[in-house]
PAKESE-411051 format. One record per residue: residue number from 1; residue in three letters; chain; z, y, x of N, C-alpha, C in turn. Coordinates in pm, whole numbers, plus 50000, padded with zeros to 5 digits. Each point is the difference from the previous one (the first is absolute). Layout:
<atoms>
NUM; ALA; A; Z; Y; X; Z; Y; X; Z; Y; X
...
</atoms>
This chain:
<atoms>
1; UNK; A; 50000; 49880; 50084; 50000; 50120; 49916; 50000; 50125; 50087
2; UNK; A; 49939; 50080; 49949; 49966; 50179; 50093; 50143; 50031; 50008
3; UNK; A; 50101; 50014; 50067; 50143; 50022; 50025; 49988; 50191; 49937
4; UNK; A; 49871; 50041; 50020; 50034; 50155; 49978; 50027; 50004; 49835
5; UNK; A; 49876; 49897; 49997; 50048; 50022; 49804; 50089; 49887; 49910
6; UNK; A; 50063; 49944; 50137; 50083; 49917; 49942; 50145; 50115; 50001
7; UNK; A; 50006; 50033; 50069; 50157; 50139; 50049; 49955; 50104; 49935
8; UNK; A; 49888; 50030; 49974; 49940; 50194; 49949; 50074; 50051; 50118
9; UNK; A; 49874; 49978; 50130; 50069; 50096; 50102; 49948; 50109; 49961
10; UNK; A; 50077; 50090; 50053; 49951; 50146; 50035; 50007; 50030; 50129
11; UNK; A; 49870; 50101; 50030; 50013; 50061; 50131; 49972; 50150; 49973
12; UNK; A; 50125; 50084; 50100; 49943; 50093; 49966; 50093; 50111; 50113
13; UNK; A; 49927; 50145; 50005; 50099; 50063; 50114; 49887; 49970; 50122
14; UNK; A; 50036; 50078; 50129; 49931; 49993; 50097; 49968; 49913; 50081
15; UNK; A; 49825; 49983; 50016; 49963; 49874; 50025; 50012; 49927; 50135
16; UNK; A; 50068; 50147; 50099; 50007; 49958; 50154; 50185; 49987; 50003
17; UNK; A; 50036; 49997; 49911; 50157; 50061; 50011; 50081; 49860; 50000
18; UNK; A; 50155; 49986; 50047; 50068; 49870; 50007; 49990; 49941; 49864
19; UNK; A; 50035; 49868; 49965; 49976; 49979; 49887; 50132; 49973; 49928
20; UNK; A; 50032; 50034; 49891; 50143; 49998; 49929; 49931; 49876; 49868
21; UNK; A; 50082; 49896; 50029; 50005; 49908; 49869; 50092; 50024; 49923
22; UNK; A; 49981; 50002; 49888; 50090; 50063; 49861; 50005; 49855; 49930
23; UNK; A; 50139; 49932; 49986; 50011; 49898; 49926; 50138; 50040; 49871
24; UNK; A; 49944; 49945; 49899; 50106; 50054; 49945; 50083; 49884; 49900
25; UNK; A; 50098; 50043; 49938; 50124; 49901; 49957; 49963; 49929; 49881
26; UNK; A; 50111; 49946; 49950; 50014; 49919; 49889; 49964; 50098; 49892
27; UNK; A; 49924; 49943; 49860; 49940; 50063; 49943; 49906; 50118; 49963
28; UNK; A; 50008; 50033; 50130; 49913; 50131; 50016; 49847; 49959; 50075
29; UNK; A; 49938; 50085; 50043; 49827; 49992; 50055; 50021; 50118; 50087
30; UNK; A; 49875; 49989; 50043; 49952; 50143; 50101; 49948; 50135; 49981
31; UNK; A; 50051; 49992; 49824; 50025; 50164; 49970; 50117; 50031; 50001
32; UNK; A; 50148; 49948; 50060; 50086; 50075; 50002; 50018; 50049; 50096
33; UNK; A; 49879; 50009; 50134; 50014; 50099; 50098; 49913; 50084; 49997
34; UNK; A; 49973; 50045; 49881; 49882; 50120; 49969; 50036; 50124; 50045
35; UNK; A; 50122; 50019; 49963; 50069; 50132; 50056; 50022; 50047; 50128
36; UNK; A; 50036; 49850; 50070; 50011; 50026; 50169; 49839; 50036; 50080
37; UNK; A; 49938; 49990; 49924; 49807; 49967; 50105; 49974; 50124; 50045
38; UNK; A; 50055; 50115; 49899; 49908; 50088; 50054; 50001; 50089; 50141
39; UNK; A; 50132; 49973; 50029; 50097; 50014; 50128; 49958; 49901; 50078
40; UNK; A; 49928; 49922; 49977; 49988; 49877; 50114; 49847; 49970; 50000
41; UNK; A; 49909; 50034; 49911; 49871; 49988; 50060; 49911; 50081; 50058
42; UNK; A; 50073; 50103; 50064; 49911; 50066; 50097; 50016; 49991; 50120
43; UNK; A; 50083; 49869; 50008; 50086; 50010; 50170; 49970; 49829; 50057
44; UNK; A; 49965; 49964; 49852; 49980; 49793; 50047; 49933; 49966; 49900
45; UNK; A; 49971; 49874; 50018; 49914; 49928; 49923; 50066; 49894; 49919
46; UNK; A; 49988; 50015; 49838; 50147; 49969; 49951; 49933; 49887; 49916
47; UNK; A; 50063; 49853; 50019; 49902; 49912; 49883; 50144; 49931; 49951
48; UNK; A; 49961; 50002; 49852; 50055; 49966; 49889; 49974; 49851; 49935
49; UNK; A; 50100; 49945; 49941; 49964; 49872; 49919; 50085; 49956; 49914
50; UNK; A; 49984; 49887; 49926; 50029; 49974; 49892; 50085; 49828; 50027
51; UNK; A; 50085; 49952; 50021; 50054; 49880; 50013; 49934; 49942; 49873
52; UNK; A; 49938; 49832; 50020; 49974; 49926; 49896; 50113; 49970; 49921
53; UNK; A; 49909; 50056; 49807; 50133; 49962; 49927; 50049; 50196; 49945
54; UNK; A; 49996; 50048; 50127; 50029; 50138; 49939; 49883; 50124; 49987
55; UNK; A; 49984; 50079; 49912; 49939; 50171; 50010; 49811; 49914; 49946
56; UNK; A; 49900; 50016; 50072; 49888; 49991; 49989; 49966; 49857; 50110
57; UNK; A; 50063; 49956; 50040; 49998; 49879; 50071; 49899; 49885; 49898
58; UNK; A; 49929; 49897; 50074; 49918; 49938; 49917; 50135; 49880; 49977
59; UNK; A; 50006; 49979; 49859; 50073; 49933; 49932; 50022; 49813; 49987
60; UNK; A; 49821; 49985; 50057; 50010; 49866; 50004; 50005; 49904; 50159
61; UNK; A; 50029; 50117; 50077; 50043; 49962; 50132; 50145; 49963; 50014
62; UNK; A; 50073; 50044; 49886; 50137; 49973; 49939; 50049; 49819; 50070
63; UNK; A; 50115; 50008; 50078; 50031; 49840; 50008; 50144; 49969; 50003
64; UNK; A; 50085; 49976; 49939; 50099; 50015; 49953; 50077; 49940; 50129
65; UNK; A; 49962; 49880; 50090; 50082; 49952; 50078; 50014; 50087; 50107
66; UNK; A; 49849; 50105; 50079; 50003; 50051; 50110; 50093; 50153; 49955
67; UNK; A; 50023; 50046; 49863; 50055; 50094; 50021; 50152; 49991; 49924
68; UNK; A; 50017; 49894; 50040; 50144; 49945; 49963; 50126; 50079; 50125
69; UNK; A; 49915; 49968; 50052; 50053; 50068; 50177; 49940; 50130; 50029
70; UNK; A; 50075; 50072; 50096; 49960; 50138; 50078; 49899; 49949; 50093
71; UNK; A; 49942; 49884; 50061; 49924; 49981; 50083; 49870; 49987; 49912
72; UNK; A; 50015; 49952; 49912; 49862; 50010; 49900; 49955; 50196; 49979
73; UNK; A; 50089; 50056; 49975; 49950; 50153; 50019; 49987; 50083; 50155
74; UNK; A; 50038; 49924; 50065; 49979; 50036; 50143; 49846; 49997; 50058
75; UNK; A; 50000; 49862; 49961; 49825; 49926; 49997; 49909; 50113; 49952
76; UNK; A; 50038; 50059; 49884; 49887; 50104; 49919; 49969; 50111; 50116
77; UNK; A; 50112; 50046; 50053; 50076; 50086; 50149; 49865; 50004; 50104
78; UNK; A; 50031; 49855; 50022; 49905; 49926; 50149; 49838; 49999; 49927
79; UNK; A; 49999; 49983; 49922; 49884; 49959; 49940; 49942; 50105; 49954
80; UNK; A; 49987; 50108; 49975; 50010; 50150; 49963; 49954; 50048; 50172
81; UNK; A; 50097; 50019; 50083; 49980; 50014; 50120; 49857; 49930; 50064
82; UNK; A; 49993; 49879; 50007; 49875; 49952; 50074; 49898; 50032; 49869
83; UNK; A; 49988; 50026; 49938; 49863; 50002; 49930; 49958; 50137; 50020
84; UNK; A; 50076; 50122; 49996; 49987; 50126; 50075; 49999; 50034; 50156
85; UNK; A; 50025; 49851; 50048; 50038; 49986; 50134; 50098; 50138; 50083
86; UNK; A; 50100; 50048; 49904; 50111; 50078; 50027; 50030; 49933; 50143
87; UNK; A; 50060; 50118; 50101; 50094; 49969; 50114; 50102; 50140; 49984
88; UNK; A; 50087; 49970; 50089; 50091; 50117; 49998; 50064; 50071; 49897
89; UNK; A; 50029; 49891; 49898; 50057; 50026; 49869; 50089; 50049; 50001
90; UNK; A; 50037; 50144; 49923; 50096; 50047; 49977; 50039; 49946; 49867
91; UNK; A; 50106; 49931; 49973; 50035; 49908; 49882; 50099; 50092; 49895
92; UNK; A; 49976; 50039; 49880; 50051; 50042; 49947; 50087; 49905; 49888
93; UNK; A; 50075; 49950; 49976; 50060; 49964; 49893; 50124; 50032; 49886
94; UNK; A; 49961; 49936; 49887; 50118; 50113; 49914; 50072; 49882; 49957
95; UNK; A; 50118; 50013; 49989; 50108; 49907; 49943; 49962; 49812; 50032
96; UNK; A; 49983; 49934; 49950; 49986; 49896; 50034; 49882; 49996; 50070
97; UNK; A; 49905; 50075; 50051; 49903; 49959; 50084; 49999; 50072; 50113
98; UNK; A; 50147; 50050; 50014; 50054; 50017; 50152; 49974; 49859; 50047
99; UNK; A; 50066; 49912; 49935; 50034; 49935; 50059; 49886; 49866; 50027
100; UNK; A; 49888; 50033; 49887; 49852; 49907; 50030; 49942; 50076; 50138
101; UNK; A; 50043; 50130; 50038; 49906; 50087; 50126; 50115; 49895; 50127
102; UNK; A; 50096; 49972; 49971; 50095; 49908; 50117; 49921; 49860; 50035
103; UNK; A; 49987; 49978; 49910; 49944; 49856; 49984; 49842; 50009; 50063
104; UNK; A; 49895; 50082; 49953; 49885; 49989; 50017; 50013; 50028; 50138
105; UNK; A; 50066; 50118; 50089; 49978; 49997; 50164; 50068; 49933; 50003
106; UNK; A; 50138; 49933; 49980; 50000; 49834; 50105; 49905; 49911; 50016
107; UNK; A; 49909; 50018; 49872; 49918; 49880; 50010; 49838; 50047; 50092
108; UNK; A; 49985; 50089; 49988; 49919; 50099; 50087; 49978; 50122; 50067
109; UNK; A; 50121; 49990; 50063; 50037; 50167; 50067; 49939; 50044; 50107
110; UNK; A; 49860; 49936; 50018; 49914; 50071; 50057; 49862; 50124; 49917
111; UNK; A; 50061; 50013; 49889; 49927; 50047; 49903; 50108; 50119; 49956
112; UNK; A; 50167; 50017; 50052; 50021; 50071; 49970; 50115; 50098; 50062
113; UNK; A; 49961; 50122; 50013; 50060; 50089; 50078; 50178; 50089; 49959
114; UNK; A; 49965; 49998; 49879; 50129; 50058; 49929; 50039; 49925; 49845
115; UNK; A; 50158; 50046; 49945; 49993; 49958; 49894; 50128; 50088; 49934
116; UNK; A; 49937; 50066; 49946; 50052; 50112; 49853; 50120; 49905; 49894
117; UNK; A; 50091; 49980; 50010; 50103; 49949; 49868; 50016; 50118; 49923
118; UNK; A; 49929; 49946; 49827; 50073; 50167; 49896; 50093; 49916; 49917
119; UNK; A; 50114; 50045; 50022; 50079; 49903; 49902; 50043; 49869; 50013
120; UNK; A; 49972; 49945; 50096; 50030; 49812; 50066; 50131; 49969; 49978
121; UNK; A; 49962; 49874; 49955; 50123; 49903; 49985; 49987; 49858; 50020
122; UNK; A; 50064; 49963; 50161; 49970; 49843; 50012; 50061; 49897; 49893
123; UNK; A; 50071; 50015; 49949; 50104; 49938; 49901; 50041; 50101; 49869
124; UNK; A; 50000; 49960; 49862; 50046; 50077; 49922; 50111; 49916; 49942
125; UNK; A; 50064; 49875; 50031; 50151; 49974; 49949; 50085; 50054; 50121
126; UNK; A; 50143; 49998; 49944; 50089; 50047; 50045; 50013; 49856; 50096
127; UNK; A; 50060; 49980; 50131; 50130; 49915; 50016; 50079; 50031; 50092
128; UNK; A; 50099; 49914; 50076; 50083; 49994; 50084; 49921; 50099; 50074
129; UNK; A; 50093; 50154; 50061; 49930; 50066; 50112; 49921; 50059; 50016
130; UNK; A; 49894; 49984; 49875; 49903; 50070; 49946; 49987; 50084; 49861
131; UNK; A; 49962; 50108; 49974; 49983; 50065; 49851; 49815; 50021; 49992
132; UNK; A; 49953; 49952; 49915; 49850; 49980; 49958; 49995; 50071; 49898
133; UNK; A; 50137; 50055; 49903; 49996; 50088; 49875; 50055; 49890; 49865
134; UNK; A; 49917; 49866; 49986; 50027; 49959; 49914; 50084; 49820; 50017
135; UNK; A; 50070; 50009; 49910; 50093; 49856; 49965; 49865; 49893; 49974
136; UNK; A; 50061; 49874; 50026; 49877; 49890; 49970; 50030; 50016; 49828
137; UNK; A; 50033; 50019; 49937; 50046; 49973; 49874; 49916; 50145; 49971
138; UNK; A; 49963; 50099; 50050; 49966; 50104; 49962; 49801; 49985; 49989
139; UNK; A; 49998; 49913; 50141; 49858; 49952; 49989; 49929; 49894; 49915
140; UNK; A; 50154; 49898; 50000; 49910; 49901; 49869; 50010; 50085; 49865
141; UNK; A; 50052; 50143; 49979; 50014; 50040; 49851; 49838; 50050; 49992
142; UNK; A; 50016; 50061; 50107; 49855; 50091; 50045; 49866; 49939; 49968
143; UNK; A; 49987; 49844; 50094; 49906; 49931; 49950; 49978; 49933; 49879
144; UNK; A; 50133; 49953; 49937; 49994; 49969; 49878; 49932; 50063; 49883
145; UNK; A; 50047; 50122; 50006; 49919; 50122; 49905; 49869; 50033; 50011
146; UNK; A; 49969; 50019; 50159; 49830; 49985; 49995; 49962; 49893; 50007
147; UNK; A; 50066; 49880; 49963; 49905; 49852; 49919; 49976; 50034; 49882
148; UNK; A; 50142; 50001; 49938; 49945; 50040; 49869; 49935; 50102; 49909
149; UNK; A; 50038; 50093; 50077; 49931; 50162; 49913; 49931; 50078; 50114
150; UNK; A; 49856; 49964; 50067; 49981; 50088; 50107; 50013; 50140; 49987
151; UNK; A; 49895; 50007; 49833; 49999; 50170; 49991; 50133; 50051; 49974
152; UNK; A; 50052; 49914; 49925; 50152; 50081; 49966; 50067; 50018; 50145
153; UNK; A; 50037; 49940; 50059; 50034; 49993; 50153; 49975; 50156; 50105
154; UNK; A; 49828; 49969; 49976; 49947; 50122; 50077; 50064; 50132; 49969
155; UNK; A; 49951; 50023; 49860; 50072; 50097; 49917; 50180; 50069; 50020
156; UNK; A; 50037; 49877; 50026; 50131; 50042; 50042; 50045; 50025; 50176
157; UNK; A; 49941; 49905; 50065; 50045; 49992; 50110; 49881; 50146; 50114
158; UNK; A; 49887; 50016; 49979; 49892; 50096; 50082; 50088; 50111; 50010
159; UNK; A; 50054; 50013; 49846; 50107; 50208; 50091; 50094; 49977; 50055
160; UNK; A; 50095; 49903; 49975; 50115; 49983; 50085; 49960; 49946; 50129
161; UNK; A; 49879; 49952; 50081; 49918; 49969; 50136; 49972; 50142; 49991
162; UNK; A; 49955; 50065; 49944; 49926; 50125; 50026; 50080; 50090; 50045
163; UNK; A; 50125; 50008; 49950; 50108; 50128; 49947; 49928; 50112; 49989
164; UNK; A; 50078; 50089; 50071; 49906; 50186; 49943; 50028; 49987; 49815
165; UNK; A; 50118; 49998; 49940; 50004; 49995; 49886; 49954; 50126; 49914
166; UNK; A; 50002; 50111; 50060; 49969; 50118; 49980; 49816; 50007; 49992
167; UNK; A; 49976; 49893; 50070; 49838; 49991; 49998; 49911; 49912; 49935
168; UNK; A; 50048; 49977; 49898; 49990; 49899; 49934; 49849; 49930; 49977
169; UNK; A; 49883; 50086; 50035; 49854; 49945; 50039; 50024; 49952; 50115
170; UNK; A; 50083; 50023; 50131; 49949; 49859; 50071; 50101; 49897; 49933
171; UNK; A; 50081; 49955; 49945; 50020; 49853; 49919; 49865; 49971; 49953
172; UNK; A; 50011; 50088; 49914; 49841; 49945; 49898; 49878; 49945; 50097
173; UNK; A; 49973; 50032; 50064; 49886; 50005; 50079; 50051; 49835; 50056
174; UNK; A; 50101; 50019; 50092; 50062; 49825; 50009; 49996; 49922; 49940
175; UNK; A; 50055; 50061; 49829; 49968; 49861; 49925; 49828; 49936; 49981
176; UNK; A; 49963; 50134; 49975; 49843; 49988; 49986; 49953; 49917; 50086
177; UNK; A; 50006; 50002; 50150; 50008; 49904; 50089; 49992; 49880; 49972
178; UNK; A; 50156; 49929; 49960; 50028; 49882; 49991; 49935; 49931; 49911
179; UNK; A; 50006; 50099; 49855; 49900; 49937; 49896; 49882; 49931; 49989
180; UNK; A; 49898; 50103; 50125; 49879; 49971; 50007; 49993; 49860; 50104
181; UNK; A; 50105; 49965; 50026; 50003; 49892; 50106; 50020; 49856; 49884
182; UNK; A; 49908; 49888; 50039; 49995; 49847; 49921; 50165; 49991; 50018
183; UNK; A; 50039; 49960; 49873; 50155; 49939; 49985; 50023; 49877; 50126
184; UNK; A; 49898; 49938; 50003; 50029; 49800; 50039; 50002; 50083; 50148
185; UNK; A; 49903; 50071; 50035; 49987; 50056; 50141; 50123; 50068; 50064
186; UNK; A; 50034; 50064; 49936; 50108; 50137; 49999; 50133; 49891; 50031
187; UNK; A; 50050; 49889; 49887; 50116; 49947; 50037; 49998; 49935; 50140
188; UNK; A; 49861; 49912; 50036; 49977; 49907; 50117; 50078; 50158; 50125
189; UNK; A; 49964; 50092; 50014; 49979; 50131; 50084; 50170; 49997; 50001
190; UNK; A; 50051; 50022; 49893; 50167; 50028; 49961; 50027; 49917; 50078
191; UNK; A; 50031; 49886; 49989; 50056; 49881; 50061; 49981; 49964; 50138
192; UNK; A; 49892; 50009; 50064; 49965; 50084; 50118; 50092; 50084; 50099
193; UNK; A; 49971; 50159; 49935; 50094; 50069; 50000; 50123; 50010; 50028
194; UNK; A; 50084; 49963; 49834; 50126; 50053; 50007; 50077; 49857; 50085
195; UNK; A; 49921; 49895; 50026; 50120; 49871; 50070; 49918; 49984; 50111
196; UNK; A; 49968; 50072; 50044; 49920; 49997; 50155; 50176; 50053; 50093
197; UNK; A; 49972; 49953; 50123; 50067; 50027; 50093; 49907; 49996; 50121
198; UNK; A; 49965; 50140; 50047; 49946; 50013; 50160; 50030; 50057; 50108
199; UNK; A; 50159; 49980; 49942; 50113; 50030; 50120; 49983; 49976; 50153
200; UNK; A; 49978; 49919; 50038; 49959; 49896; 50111; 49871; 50040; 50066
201; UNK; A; 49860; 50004; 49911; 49889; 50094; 50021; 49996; 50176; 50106
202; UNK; A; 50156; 50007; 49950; 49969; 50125; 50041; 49989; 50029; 50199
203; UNK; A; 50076; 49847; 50004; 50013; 50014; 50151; 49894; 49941; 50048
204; UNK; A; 49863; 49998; 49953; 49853; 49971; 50079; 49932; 50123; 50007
205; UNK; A; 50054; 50121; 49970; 49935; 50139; 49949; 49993; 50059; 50136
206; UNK; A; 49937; 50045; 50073; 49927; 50043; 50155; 49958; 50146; 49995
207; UNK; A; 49954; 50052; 49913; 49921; 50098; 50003; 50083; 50104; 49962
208; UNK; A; 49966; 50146; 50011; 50057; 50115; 49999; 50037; 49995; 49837
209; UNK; A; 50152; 50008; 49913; 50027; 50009; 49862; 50039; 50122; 49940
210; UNK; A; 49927; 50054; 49878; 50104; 50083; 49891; 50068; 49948; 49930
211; UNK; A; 50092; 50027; 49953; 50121; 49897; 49908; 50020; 50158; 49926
212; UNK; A; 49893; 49999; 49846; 50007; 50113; 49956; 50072; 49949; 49848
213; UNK; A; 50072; 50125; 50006; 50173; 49961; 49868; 50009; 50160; 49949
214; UNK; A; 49992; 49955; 49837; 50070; 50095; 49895; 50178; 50041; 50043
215; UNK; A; 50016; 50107; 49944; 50172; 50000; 50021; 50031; 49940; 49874
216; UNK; A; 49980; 49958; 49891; 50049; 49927; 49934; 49854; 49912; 49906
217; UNK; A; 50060; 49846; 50037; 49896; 49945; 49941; 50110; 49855; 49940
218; UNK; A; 49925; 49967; 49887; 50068; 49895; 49915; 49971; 49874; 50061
219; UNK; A; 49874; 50005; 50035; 49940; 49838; 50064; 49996; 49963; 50158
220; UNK; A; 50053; 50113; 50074; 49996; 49971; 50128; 50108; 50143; 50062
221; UNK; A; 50100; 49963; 49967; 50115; 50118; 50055; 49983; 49992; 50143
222; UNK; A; 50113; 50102; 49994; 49982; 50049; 50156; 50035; 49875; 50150
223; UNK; A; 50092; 49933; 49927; 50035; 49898; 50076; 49894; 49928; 50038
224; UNK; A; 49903; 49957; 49903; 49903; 49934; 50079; 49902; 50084; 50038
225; UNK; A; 49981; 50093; 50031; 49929; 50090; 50084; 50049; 49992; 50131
226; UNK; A; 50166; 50035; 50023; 50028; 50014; 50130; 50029; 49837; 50047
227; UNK; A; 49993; 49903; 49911; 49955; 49835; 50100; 49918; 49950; 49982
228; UNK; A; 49885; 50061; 49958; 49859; 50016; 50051; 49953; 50055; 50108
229; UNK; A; 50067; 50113; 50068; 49985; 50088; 50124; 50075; 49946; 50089
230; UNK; A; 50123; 49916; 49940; 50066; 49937; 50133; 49982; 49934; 50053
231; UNK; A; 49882; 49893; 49870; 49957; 49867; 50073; 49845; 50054; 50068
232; UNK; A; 49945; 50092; 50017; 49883; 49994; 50096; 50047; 50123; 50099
233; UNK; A; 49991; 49955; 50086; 50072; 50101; 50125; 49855; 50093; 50024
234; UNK; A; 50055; 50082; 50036; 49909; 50140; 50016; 49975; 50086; 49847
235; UNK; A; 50034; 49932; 49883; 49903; 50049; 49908; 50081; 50148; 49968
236; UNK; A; 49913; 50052; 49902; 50071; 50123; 49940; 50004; 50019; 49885
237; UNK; A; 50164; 50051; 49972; 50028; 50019; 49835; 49964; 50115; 49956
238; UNK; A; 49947; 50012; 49917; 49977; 50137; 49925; 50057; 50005; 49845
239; UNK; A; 50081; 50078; 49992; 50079; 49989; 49819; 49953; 50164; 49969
240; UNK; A; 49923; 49945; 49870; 49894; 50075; 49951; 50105; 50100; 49866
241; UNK; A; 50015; 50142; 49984; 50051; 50092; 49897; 49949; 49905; 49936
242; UNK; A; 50008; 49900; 49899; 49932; 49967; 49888; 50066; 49882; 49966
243; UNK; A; 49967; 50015; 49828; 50080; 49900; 49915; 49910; 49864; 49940
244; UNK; A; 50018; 49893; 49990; 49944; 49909; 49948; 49929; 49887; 50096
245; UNK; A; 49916; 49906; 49954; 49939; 49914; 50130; 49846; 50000; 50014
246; UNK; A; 49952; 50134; 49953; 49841; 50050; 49980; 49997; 50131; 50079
247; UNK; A; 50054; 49999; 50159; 49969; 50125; 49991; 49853; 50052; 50029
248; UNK; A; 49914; 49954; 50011; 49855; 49976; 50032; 49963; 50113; 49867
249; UNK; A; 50079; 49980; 49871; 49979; 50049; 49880; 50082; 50111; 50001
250; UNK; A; 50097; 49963; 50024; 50128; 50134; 49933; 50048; 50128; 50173
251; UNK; A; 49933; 49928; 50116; 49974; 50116; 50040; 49916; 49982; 50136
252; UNK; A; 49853; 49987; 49971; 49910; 49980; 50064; 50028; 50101; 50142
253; UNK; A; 49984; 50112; 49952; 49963; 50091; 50155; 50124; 49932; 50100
254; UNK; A; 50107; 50018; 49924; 50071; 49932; 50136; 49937; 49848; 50020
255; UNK; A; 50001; 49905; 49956; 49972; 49861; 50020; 49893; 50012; 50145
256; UNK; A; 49917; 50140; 49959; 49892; 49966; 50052; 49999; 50100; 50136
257; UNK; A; 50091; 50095; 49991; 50048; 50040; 50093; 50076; 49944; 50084
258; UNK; A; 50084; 49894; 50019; 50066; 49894; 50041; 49954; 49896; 50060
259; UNK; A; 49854; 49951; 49973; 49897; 49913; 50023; 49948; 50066; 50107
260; UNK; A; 49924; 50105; 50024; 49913; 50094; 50091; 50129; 50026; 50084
261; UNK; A; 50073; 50013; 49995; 50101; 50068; 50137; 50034; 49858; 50066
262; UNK; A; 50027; 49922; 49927; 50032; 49852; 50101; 49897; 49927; 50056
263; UNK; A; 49882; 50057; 49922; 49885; 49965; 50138; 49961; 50116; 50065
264; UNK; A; 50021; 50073; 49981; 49957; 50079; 50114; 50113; 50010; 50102
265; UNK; A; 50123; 50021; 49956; 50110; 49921; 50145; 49970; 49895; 50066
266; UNK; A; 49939; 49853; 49926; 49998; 49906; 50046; 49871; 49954; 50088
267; UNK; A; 49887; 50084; 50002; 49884; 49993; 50043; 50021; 49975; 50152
</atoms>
């Protein structure tokens, strides 16, 4: 299958410039970095995509076993990469696909030069020694509800991921998101997700890191921001004025101001 129109890549931004891969999270696609581009495509060459299963992605490339796992969305990563024949990837990832940009340079980190965390979380249960934000009892409630009621689910859960309660179009816009995402697809992604642990992952990470963090976020507090930065030596924390776990959405210029200064330090 054409991998471009299997992902709906996009290319776009300057054609001699480094290249920034934009991968983005659970339930969302590659319009929720619409806001950050315009700050970033006159300086690199910025290509966009769609994980199979989510946004404009071709639907019947769908395989329930390979994206059971973060290595099945990593693959899309690598596979995305050689068909553009990308090098020197600047890896962007948002919330759980921080942690697919970990995975894809272990598995080929000759393809990649940097890697952007917005929002990362190797683990989202709590345990011994660790805070991830949520109780296991909090995640089987979580998944339970999006078995049974996706839309109802979305509906409730996109503003409280979103926060900015005061802003109440980006919720909407989140839920809108999730909605437009296949139910059967969307839960396989959840499960994924919220019982992934890539704690361990983090210590194959080589390359120059942002470990970029809201000051208050529901799905990835501050704690796991700063043992995310602890576990890759050299990296850098950045805790962003901003509320919720979208800041790509709720406050682009910085996101994207934050992005451009840590490569241009890191160059």
């Amino acid at each position: 299958m054409d991998i471009r129109r299997r992902n709906n890549v996009t290319v776009t931004g300057r054609a001699d410039g480094p290249v920034l891969l934009l991968a983005h999270g659970f339930g969302c696609d590659q319009n929720m970095w619409r806001l950050v581009l315009p700050a970033l495509v006159e300086d690199f060459r910025v290509v966009l995509f769609d994980y199979v299963g989510s946004g404009n992605a071709e639907p019947s490339a769908w395989n329930e076993q390979r994206y059971s796992s973060l290595e099945g969305y990593a693959l899309d990563v690598l596979e995305v990469c050689e068909e553009l024949n990308l090098r020197e990837v600047i890896f962007i990832g948002h919330s759980v696909s921080a942690m697919v940009g970990v995975l894809a340079a272990a598995k080929a980190p000759q393809r990649f030069s940097r890697l952007v965390m917005v929002a990362p979380s190797p683990r989202y249960i709590d345990e011994d020694g660790y805070r991830g934000g949520f109780g296991a009892d909090d995640i089987d409630e979580l998944l339970e509800s999006l078995d049974s009621n996706y839309l109802g689910w979305s509906a409730a859960m996109a503003p409280v991921i979103m926060g900015n309660a005061d802003r109440p179009e980006l919720g909407q816009e989140l839920t809108t998101s999730f909605c437009a995402t296949d139910p059967a697809m969307a839960r396989v992604f959840a499960r994924t997700t919220f019982l992934s642990d890539s704690r361990q992952d983090l210590k194959t990470v080589t390359v120059p890191t942002l470990v970029l963090e809201c000051r208050q976020d529901v799905i990835a507090p501050r704690e796991v921001g700063a043992y995310v930065h602890a576990a890759i030596p050299g990296s850098r924390l950045v805790t962003l004025e901003a509320t919720g776990h979208c800041p790509q959405l709720s406050a682009p210029e910085a996101t994207a101001e934050a992005i451009t200064a840590f490569i241009r330090a890191s160059r």
